[in-house]
N, C-alpha and C positions, 0 to 999 in steps of 0.2 A: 601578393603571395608572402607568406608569414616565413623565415628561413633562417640558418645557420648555415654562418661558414665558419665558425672556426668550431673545431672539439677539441674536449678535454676526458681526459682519463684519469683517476684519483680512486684514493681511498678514502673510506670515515678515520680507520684508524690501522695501525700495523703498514708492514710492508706484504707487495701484490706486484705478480707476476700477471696483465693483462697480455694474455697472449693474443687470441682471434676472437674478443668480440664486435660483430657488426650490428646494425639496425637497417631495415628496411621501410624506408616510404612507401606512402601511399602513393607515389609512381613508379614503383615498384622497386628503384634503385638501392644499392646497399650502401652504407658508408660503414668502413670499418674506425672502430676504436682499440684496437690489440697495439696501445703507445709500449710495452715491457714492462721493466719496471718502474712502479709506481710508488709512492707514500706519502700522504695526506692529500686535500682539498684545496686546489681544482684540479691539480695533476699535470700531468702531463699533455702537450698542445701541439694541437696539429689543424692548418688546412682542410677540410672538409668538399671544398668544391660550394656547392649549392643546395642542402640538406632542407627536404621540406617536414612535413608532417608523418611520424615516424609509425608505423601499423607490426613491426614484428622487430624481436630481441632475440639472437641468438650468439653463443658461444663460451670460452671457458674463459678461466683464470684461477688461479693460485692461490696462496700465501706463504708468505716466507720465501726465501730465497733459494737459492738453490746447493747448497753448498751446506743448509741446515740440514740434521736428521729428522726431523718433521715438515711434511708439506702437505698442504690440505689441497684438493684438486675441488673444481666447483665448476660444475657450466650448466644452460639456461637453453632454453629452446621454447619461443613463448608469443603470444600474441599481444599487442599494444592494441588499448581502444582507441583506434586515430582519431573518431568524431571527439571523445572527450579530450585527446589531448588537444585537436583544433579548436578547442573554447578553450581549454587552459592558456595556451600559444597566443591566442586572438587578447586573451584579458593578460597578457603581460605587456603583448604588442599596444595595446591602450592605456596601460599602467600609470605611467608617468604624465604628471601635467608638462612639462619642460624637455626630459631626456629624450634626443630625439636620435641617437642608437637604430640604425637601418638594418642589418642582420646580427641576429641573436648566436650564440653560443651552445651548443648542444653539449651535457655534460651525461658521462655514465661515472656512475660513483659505486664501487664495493665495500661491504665491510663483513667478511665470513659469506655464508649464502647467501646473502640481499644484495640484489643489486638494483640500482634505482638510474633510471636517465630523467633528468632535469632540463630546462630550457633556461637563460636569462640573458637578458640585454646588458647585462656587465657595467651598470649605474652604481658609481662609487663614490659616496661621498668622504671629502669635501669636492672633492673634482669634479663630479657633475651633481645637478639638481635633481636628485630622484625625489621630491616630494609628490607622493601620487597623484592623480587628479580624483576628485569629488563621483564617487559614489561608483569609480574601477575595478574593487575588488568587493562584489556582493556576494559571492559562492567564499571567498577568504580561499583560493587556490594560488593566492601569490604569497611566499612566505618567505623567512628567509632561508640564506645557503647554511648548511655545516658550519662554517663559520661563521654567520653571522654579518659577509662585508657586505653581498648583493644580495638582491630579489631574486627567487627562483620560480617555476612552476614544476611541479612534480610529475612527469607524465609516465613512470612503470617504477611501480615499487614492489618486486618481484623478489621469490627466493630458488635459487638454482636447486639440483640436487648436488652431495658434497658426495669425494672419496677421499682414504688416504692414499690411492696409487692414480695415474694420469688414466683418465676415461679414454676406451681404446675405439677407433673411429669407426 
């Protein structure tokens, strides 16, 4: 079974108030990602437990702080294609000829209304061997992160709706 235990919460750019987003597997279980606040890639890290193949995206967050006169509110209520994320998932889990990384990393990343969750087995070089192996990446769904350190796969690259006051429950 393909999984993540550790998450991360981040931004592309600016500072973010992730308050309560979670994702839901395909065994139905939720994991939340609402780490606070947040600013830049990979963010903020937490424990996850046992995080399989993710099927639904819900929840808000921010930007800016809270103490500024401007804060943009944003939350997300959305369906993940789990089959495609488990070939994305399965071709990271295969990626590497060498890196042998047992549970991957579940990343949700914001920047304004987009919010995207990513997966990677956290291969850094020079510290480990991420050279891919021979003919792992045919779809080209393994790319890299925001920055550029790790290998990602992209599995919801969604846009919330925005307010300037907090979405009322």
């Amino acid at each position: 079974m393909i999984s993540a235990t550790i998450g991360n919460a981040g931004s592309i750019s600016d500072f973010y108030i992730i308050s309560d987003v979670s994702i839901q597997t395909v065994g139905g279980g939720w994991a939340g990602f609402g780490y606070g606040a947040v600013n830049g890639y990979p963010g903020a890290s937490a424990d996850i437990g046992k995080m399989g193949v993710p099927t639904h995206i819900k929840g808000t967050w921010s930007k800016g702080w809270y103490d500024e006169d401007e804060i943009t509110y944003f939350r997300i209520d959305a369906p993940i294609d789990s089959e495609l994320a488990e070939k994305k998932m399965r071709t990271l889990q295969n990626y590497y000829e060498n890196h042998e990384r047992k549970n991957g990393v579940m990343q949700v990343v914001v920047d304004e209304e987009r919010i995207q969750v990513m997966f990677t087995k956290k291969c850094h070089e020079p510290y480990d061997d991420c050279a891919p192996a021979e003919n792992s990446n045919p779809q080209r769904w393994v790319v890299k992160s925001p920055t550029g350190h790790t290998d990602v796969v992209v599995l919801f690259d969604g846009k919330g709706e925005s307010s300037p006051m907090p979405f009322q429950e």
